[in-house]
C-alpha positions in Angstrom: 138.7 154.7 164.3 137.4 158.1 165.5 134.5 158.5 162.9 131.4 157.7 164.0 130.2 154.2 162.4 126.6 152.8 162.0 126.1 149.2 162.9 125.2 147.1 159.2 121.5 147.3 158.4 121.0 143.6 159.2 120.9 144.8 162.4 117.5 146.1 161.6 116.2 143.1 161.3 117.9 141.2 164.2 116.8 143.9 166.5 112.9 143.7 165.4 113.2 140.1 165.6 114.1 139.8 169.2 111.4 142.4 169.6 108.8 139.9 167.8 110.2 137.3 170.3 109.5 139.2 173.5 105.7 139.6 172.1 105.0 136.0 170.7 102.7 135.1 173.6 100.8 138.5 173.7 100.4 137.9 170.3 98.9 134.6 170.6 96.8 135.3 173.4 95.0 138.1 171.4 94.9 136.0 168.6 93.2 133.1 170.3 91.2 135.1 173.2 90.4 138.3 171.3 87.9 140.3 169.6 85.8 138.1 166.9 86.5 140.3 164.2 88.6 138.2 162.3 89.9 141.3 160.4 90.8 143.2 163.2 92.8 140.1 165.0 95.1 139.6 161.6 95.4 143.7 161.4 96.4 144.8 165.0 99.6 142.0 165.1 100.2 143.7 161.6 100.3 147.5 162.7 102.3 145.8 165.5 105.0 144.5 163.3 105.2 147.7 161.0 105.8 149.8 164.4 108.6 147.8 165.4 110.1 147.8 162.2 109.9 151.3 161.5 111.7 151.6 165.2 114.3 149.6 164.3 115.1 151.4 161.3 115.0 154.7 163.9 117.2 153.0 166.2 119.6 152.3 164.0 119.7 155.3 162.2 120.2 156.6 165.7 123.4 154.1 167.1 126.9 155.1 166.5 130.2 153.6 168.0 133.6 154.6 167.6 137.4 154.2 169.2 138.4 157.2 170.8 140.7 158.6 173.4 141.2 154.7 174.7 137.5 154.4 175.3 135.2 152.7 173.3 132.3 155.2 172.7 128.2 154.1 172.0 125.5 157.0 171.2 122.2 156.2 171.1 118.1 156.7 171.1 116.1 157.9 168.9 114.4 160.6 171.2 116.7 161.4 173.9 120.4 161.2 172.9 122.2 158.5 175.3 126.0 158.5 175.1 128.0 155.5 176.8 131.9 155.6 177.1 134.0 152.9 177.8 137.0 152.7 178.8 139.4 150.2 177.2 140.7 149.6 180.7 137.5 148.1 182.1 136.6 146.3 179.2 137.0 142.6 180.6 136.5 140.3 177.6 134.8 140.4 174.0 132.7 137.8 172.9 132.2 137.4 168.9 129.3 135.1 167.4 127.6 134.8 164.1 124.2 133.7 163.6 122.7 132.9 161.1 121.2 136.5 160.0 125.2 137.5 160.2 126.9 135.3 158.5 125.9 135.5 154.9 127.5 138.7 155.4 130.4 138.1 156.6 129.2 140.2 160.0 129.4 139.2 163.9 127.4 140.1 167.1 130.1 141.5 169.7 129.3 141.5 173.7 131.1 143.9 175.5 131.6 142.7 179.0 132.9 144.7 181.9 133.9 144.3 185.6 130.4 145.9 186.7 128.1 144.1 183.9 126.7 141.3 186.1 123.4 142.0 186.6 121.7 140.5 183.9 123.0 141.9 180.4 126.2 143.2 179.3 127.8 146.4 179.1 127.2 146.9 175.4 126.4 144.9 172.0 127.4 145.5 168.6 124.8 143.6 166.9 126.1 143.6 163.2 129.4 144.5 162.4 131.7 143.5 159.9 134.5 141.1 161.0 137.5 142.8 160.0 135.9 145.8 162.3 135.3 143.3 165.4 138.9 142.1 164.9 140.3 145.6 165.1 138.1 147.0 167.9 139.8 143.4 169.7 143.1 144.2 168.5 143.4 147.7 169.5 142.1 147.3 173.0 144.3 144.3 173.4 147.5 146.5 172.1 146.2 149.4 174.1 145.5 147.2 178.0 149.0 145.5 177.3 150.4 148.7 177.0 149.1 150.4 179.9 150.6 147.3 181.8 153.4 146.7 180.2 153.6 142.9 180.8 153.9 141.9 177.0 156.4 142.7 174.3 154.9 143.4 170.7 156.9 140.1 170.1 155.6 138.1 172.9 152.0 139.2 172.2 152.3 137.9 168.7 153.5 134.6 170.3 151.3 134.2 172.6 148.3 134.5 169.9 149.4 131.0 168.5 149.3 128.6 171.9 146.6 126.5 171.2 145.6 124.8 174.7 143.1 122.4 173.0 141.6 121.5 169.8 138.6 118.9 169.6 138.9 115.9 167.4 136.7 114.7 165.2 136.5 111.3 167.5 136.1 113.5 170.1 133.5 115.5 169.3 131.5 112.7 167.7 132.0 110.9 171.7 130.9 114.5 173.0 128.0 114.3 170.9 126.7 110.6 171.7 127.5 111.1 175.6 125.8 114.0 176.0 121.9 112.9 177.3 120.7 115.2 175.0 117.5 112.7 173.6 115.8 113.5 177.0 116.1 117.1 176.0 114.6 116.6 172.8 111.9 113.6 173.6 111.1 116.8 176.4 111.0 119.3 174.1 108.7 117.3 171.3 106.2 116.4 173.9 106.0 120.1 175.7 105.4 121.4 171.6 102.7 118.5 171.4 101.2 119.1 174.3 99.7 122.6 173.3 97.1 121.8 171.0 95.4 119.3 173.4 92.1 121.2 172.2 93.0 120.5 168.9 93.5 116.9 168.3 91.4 114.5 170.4 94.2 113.2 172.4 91.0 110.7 173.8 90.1 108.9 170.8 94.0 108.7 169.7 95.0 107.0 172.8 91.8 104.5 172.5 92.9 103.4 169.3 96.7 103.1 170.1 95.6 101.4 173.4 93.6 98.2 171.1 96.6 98.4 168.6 99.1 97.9 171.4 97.2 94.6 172.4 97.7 93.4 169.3 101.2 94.5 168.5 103.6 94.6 171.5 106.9 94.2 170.0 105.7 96.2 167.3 105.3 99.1 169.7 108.5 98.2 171.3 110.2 98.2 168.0 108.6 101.5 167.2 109.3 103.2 171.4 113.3 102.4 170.3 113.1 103.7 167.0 111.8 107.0 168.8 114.5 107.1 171.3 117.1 106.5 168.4 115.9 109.4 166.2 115.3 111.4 169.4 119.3 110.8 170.0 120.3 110.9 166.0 118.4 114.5 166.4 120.9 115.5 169.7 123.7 114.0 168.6 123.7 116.3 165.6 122.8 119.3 167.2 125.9 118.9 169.8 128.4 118.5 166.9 127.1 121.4 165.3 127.1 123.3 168.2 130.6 122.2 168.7 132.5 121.4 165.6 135.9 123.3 165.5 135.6 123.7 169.2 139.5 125.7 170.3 140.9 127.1 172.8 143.9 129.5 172.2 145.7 131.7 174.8 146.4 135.3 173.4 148.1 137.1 176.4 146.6 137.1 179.5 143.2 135.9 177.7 142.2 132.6 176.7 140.0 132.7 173.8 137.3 129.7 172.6 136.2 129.4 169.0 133.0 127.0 168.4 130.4 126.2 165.9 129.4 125.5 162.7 126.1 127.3 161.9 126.2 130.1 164.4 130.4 130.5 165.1 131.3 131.8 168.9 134.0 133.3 170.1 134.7 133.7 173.8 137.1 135.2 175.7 138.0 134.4 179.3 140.6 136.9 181.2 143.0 134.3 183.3 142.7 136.6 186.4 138.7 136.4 186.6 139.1 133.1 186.7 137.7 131.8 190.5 137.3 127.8 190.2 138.0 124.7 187.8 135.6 122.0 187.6 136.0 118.3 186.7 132.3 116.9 185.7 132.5 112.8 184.7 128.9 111.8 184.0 127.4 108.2 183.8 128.5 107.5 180.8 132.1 109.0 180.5 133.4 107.9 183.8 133.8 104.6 183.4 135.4 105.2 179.6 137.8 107.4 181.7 136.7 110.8 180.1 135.6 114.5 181.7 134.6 117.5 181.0 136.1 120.6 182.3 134.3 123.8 183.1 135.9 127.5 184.5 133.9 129.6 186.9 134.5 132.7 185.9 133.4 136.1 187.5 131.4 138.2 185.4 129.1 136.8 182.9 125.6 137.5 184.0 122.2 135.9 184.9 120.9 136.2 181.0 123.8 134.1 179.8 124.8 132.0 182.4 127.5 130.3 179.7 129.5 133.8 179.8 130.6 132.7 183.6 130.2 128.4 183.5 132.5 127.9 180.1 133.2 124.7 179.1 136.9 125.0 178.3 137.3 121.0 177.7 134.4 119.7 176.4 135.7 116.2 176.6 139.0 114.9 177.8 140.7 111.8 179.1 140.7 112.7 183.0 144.5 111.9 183.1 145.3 114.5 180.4 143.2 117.2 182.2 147.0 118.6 184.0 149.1 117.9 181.3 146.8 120.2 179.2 145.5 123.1 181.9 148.5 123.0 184.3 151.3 125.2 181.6 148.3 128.2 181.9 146.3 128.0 185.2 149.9 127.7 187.1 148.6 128.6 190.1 146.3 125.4 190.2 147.1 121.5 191.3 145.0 119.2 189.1 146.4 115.7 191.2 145.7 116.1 194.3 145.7 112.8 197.0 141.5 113.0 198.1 141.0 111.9 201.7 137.4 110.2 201.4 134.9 110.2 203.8 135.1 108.4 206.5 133.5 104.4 206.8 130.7 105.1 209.3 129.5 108.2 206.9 128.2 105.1 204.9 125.3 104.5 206.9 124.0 107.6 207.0 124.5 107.9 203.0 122.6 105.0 202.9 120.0 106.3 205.3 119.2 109.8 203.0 118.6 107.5 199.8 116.5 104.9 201.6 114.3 107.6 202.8 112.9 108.9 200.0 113.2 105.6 197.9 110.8 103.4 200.5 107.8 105.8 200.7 107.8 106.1 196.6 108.5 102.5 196.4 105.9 101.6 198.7 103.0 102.9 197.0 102.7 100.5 194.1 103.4 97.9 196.0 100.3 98.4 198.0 98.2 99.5 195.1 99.4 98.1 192.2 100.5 94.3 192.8 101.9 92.0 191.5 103.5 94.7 189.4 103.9 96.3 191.7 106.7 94.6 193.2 109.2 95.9 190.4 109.2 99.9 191.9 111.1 97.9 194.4 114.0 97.8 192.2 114.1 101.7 193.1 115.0 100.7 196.3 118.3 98.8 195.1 118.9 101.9 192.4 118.8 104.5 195.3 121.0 101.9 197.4 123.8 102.3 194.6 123.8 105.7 193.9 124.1 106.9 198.2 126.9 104.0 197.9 128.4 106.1 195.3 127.7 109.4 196.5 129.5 108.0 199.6 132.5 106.6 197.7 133.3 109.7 196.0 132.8 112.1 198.4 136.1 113.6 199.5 138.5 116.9 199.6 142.3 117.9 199.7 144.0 120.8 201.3 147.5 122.3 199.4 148.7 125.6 200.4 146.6 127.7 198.9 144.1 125.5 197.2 141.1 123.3 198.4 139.8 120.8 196.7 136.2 119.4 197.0 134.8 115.8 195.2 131.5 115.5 195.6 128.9 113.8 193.1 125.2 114.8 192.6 124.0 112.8 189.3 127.5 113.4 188.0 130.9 112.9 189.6 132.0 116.8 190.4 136.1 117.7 191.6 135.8 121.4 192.3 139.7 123.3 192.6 139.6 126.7 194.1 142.0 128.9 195.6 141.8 130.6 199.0 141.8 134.2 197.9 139.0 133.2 195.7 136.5 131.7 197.6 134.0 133.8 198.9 132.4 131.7 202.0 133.5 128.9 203.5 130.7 127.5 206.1 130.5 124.2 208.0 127.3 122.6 209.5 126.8 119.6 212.1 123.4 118.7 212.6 122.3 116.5 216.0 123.0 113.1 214.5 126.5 113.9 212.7 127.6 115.3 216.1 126.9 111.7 217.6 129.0 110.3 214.6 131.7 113.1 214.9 130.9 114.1 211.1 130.1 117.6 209.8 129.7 119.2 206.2 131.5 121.6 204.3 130.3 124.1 202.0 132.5 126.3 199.9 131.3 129.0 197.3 133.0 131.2 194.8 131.9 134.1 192.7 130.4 133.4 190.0 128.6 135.4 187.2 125.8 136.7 188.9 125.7 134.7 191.5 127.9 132.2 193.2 128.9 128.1 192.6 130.9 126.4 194.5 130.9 122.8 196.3 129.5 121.0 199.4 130.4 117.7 201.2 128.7 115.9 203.1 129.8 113.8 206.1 133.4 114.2 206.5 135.5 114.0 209.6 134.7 116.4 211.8 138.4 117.4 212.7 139.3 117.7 208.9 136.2 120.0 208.7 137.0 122.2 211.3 140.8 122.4 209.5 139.8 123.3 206.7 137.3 126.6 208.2 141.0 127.4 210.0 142.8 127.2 207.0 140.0 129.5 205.5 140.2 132.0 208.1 143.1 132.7 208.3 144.1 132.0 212.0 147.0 129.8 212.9 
């Protein structure tokens, strides 16, 4: 492939569209706040739109790639000539999606990502190409980095292509789906789109109405407050399946590689040695039906697509099947460790941090708003539960070369990471832990752009000041 190629014309149009994306509000401003002249408002946006069409037509005229010399080769601009060569050897993973522009087409959106692209965009995107030339440009700098290494044999390449790690269910997926919390999303995002023409309907006169029609119909308006919430979650649950359907994940090499979706299909790869930290998430919901979702912290990625270094690799998965499934590939990882939990007296102070916030909000409508008051109360007893449970699953393990945190925020979080990956390590006692012999623990590890990582709060002191010597490598 050392002719110069042009990206598919599509891209045209995928291009300006982003463009129109990144000017919707200015548009709308000068729209709503500009001149009078009604002509001249509906003809500026126009002349807008042409210019950007005519320079995406420019642009792409003007962008060539091609495989050359084991570099991956990108000239651009329509001005001044910009030429970007990469080298296959840098070239950390190749992520492949089709929207919904592509597909009809039978063409995919490829993200080049590199070990230096983590400052907030990749290294280089192929917006439209077709997929027989995605899967060649993936081929060939697979063949070509095994090569140079010489770890794989043509035969155990081929082999290696057909491990599938994981493969949702249909069961599965549909669980995924209707565990997911995503009504709040939507119920959020309905009343954030509502919420902007305030000046347009007279929210005033509405709610005066509904207020006399509420007196007169309460379990009518309940009926009708569930019925919302049960479209809101219809509307979620089918957005996660589609976002998910076919969800796979396939270990080709040294790579493992995640195929999703059924409307806009993703393909993401995830090099085994960026990997920095595995991540055991059990919400609410899926805990007590024994379930968990597993996430890698990878390094790379960047701040514009935070999924590129947080990847879900098991979107939902009985918790005891999480080492039988991950264990054969991450080798290097323990995924049963024995937790040593927090010590008893850390309950009080648990306890303590929840009633703290919980009384003050509590308080005020009880003062204010009696008798009905009396039920924000029940806040009091929530808050008591959670710090009880914050307390009970608050924990960490030590094994050669790996630490393991449990810690729980609104979900229940088990954190793995391995010494030579974990980029601080810091401990803190504050006045009153020092009385109680407790201290916390905070660990990070890169992570695309930034870092992740875990913290625990009131552990033994001694086991805290272990682990920072086991970190620092002093005996």
């Amino acid at each position: 492939m050392s002719e110069p190629k042009r990206l598919h014309p599509i891209s045209t149009v995928v291009n300006a569209l982003k463009q129109l994306k990144d000017l919707i509000i200015p548009f709308l401003v000068f729209v709503v706040f500009g001149s009078k002249n009604g002509g001249f408002q509906l003809i500026f946006p126009a002349v807008i739109v042409v210019i950007v069409l005519i320079g995406g037509i420019l642009s792409w005229l003007r962008y060539t790639y091609r495989l050359e010399e084991g570099e991956l080769r990108i000239e651009y601009g329509i001005f001044v000539r910009k030429r970007r060569y990469i080298p296959f050897e840098r070239i950390q993973s190749l992520d492949l999606s089709e929207g919904i522009l592509q597909r009809p087409f039978g063409l995919v959106r490829v993200k080049v990502e590199t070990a230096g692209s983590s400052k907030g965009e990749a290294e280089a995107v192929l917006t439209a190409i077709p997929k027989e030339e995605a899967n060649l440009i993936q081929q060939t700098i697979f063949s070509a980095k095994n090569e140079a290494n010489h770890t794989h044999t043509e035969e155990n390449v081929e082999k290696s292509r057909d491990e599938t790690l994981y493969k949702i269910s249909t069961n599965e997926l549909f669980l995924l789906a209707s565990t997911s919390g995503g009504a709040g999303v939507v119920l959020s995002a309905v009343a954030a789109f509502v919420s902007q023409f305030e000046e347009i309907i007279p929210y005033d006169k509405v709610f005066n109405r509904f207020e006399s029609f509420i007196a007169s119909g309460v379990i009518l308006i309940s009926i009708l407050v569930f019925i919302g919430f049960l479209i809101a979650w219809a509307i979620a649950l089918v957005r996660t399946m589609v976002k998910y359907a076919g969800f796979t994940v396939n270990k080709a090499g040294e790579d493992l590689i995640i195929t999703r979706g059924l409307l806009e299909k993703r393909q993401l790869t995830i090099p085994l040695h960026r990997i920095q930290a595995v991540r055991v998430s059990e919400n609410l919901i899926r805990q007590p039906l024994g379930y968990c979702t597993v996430f890698l912290e990878s390094a790379g990625g960047s701040a514009l697509d935070a999924e590129s270094s947080k990847v879900m690799i098991l979107p939902i998965v009985k918790k005891n099947r999480v080492s039988e499934i991950l264990s054969p590939y991450l080798t290097d990882y323990h995924f049963e460790p024995g937790i040593t939990p927090a010590p008893i007296r850390a309950l009080k102070r648990y306890l303590l941090r929840g009633l703290l916030w919980s009384l003050p909000v509590a308080a005020i409508p009880v003062i204010f708003f009696r008798p009905w008051g009396y039920l924000a109360l029940l806040l009091v007893v929530i808050s008591a539960i959670v710090s009880y449970f914050n307390f009970k699953d608050a924990g960490w393990n030590l094994d050669h070369h790996q630490l393991t945190l449990r810690f729980r925020t609104i979900n229940k979080n088990t954190i793995f990471m391995k010494r030579s990956r974990i980029q601080s390590l810091s401990i803190k006692e504050s006045h009153f832990q020092r009385k109680k012999e407790l201290a916390t623990i905070h660990a990070k590890v890169m992570s695309g752009s930034g870092g992740t990582g875990g913290k625990v709060v009131d552990l033994e002191k001694e086991d805290v000041y272990e682990l920072y010597k086991w970190y620092s490598y002093t005996k």
